[in-house]
N, C-alpha and C positions, 0 to 999 in steps of 0.2 A: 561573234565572240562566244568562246565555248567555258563553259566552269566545270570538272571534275572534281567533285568531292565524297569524301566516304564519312558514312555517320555509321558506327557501330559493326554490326552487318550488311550495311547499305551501301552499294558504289552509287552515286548518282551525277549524272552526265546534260548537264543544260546547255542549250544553243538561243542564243537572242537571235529571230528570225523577222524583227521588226516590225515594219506600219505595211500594213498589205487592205487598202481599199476595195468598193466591189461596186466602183461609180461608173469607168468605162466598163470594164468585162462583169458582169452581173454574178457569176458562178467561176467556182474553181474548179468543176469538173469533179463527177464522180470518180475517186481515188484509194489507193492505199499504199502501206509505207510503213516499216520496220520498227520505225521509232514513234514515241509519243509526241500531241501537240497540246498544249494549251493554248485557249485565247481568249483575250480580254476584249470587249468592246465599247469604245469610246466614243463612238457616233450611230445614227442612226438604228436600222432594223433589218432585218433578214430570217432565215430559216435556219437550219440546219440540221442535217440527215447523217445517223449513224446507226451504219449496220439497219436495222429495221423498224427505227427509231425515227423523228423528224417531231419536231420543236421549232419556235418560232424566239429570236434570240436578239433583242436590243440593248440600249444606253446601259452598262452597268453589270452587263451579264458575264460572268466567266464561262467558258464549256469547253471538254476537252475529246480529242479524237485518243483513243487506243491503240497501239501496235496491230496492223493485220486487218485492224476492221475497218470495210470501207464505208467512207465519209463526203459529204460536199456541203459547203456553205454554199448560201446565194440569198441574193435581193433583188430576185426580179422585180417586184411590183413598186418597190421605193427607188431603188436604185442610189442608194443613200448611206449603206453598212460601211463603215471604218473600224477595223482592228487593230491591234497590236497583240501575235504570238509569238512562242517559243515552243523547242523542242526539248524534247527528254529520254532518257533513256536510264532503268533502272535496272541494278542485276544486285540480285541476291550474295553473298560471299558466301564460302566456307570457312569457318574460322577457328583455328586451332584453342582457342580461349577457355582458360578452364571454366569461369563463370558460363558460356555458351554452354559448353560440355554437361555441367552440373543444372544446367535451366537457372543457373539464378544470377544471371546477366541481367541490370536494371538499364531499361530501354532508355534512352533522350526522347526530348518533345521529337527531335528530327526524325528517328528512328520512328516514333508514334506515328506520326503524318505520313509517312511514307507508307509504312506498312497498313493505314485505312484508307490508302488511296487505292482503288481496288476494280471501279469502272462500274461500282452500283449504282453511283449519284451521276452523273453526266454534265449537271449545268447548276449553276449559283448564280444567285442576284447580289445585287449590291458590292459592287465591286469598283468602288468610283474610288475606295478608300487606299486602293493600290496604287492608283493612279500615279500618286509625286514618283514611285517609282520608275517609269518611264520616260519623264526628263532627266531623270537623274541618274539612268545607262545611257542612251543618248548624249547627254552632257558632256560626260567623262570622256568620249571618243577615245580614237586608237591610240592608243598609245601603248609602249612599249610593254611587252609583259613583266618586265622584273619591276618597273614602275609601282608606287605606291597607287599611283592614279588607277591602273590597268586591276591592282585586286581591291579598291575599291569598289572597279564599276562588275568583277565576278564575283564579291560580295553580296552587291545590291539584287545580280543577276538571281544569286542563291537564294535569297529573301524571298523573292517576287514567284521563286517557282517552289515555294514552299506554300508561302502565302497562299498560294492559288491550290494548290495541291489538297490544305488543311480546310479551304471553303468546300470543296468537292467529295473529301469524304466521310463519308457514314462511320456509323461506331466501328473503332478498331477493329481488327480480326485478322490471324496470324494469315502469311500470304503463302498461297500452295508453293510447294517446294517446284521451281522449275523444269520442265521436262529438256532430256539432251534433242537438241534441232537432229531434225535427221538432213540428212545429204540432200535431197530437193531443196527444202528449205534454208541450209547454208548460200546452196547454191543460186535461189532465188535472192538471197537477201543480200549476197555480193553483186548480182545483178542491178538490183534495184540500185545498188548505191554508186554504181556507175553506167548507168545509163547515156552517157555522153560518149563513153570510150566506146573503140573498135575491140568487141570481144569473138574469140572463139571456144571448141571445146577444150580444145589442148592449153589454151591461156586459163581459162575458169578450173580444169580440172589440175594443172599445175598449184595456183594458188589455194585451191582446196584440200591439196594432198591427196589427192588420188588416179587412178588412170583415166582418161578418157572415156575409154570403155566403159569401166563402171558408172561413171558422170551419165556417159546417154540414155543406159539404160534407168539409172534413177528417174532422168527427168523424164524420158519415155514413158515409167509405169506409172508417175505421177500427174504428165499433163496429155499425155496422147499425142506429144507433138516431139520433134527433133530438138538440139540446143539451138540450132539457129534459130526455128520458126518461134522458138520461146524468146529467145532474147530480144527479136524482132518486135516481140508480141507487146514486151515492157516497155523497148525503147518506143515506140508508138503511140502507147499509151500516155508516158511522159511527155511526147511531144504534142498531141492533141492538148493535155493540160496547158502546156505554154504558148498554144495558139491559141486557146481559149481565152487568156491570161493577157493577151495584147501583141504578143512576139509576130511580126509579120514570117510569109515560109520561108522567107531567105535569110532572117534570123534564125530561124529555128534551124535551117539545114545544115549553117554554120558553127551551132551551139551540138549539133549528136552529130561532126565532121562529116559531114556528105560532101563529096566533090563541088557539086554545084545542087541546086534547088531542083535542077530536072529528075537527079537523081533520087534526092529524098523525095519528091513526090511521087515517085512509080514504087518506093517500099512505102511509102503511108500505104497508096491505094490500094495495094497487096494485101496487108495486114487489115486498114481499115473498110475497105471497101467502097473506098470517095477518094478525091484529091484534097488537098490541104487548104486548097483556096474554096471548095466548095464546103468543107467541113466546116471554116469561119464561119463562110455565107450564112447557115443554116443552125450552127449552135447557138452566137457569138449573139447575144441582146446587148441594145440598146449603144447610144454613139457619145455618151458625153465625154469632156477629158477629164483626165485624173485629178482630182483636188491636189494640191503641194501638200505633202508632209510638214506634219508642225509636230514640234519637240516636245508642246504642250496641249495635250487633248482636253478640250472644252466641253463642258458639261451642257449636255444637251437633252430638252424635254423628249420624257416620254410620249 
């Protein structure tokens, strides 16, 4: 379920990305990815590593990952961590308003929170007080979007990524005006977001709006590599994540459309430098099954 809403000069973009445990697969792989995460925890204990940063994050803890910087949860040693995140994505407006224009625009709480969310604070305790929110998206399920039930439960969605947003940050302070993405990083960040598709250069530099030519040479000056051997390079990386994550190779070959598994195993080996069945072998801690998802997290000793 996704919420767009805009507060003042704030677009802000929420995804309910639900209950994601770390009982079978111990670690989600060191990663990164365009958009923000938040996440709450409602069981157990684990770590977590951001950027150059690594914390140790149990019952009650909020923490969240940043656009760009890489991150991984895990519990090895308990094998025990249960969350519930979302994603986020914020953009700054331009706004023709005379108040903006003249500085004497009076901010909302929303606008506040948003603009000292900032990626100083990284992790909050006590966080158990959120919690009714999470049966209570859950609860509402699919239902139709013109439904009163449906902006109930993008409502509640907005609440819970607020909520978390105003535990995480520091005293206010205006947020740097966003720099324009250059062409690399357009171009990587379409990538990332289709990682399952069959891309080429003429497909990415269509959708980009520019020629190929120009496309290679950006990505060229920027990663040393071709588009292909880039694109390769993300879809692989996304796929190790979902091996790690439980997906047997013949799910995974099926989910980034390989012909068959033999195929996707000769581009992992390419890219990674192992086969897909040996990369499990050797990442992949620990054998238990997954807990069932429950609508209502229980409060569990530190």
């Amino acid at each position: 379920m996704i919420a767009n809403v805009t507060f003042g000069n704030f677009r802000l973009r929420a995804e309910w990305g639900g209950y994601c445990p770390f009982i079978r697969q111990r670690t989600n792989a060191l990663h990164h990815h365009e958009f923000g995460e938040i996440c709450l925890v409602t069981a157990g204990s684990g770590r977590y590593r951001h950027g150059t940063e690594t914390f140790p994050v149990t019952v009650g803890d909020i923490f969240a990952a940043f656009p760009g910087v890489p991150h991984e949860i895990s519990s090895y040693e308990t094998g025990d961590l249960e969350l519930y995140f979302l994603r986020f994505v914020v953009t700054r407006l331009e706004l023709a308003n005379t108040d903006f224009a003249r500085g004497s625009h009076r901010f909302s709480v929303e606008e506040r929170i948003i603009e000292a969310f900032d990626g100083r604070r990284l992790r909050a305790a006590n966080g158990e007080s959120l919690w009714p929110f999470i049966p209570l998206i859950n609860s509402l399920g699919q239902s139709s979007p013109s439904s009163m039930t449906a902006k109930a439960r993008e409502s509640a969605l907005v609440h819970l990524t607020l909520a978390m947003m105003e535990r995480l940050g520091p005293i206010s302070k205006v947020m740097a005006e966003p720099e324009e993405p250059t062409l690399w990083e357009r171009a990587r960040s379409l990538m990332e977001s289709q990682v399952e598709a069959t891309l080429d250069a003429e497909t990415l530099a269509e959708k980009l709006g520019v020629c190929s030519r120009t496309l290679r040479r950006a990505v060229q000056r920027e990663t040393g590599r071709g588009i292909a051997a880039e694109i390769n390079q993300i879809r692989m990386m996304h796929a190790s994540h979902r091996l790690l994550m439980g997906f047997s190779v013949a799910e995974v070959a099926t989910q980034f459309r390989f012909s068959e598994p033999a195929v996707f195993t000769r581009c992992f080996r390419r890219v990674v430098g192992t086969s897909p069945s040996d990369f499990k072998r050797n990442y992949q801690l620990g054998n238990h099954a997954v807990s069932p998802q429950t609508d209502n997290p229980k409060p569990t000793k530190r």
